[in-house]
N, C-alpha and C positions, 0 to 999 in steps of 0.2 A: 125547736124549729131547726130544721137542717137549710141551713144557704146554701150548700155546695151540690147539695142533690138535687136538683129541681124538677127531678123526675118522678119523683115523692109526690109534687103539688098536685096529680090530677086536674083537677077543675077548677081548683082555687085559685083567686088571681091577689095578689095581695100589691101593694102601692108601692113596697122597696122595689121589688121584679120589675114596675113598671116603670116606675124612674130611672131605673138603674138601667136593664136591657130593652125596653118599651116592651110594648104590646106582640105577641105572635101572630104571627098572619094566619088568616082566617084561610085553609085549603080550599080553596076554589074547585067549583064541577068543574069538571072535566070535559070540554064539550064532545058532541057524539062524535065519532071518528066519523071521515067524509070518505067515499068510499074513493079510489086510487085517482088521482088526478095527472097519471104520465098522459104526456102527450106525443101517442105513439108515433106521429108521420113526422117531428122533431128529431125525435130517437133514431127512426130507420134513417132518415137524412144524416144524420148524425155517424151511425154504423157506415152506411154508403162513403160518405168523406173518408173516412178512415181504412176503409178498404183500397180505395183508389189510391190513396198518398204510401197503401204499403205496397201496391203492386207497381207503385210511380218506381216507389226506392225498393222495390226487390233483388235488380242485378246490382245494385250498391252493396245490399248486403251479402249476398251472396260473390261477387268481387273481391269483398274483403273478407268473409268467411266468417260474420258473428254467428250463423247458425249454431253451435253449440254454444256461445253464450248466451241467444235467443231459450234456448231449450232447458239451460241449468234455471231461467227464471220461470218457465212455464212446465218443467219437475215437477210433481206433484208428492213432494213426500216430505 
């Protein structure tokens, strides 16, 4: 009997294994995926804010000049 490999056991459950590290859980189904639940007029609101607060602070940044630190993080390489 190997104790150290319990990868051996298969299907056999023996009473050490279960006292020692309990029982394994049982893999549960999986339930069916639901199909996409965004909630797209959240989202475009969401987009909208964000557009607005960057054209609030556009001559802020452009004031101080992050443009090229704006662009070394939207780089794509």
């Amino acid at each position: 009997m190997d104790i150290f490999n319990r990868n051996n056991q298969g299907t056999q459950d023996d009473h050490f294994s279960n006292l020692m590290f309990g029982r394994k859980a049982e893999p549960e189904a999986e339930p069916e995926q639901e199909e996409s639940t965004v909630d797209y007029m959240q989202l475009m609101e969401s987009v909208e804010t964000l557009m607005s607060l960057y054209s609030q602070y556009k001559p802020a940044i452009d004031k101080i000049n992050l443009n090229p630190l704006i662009a070394k993080f939207l780089k794509k390489e």
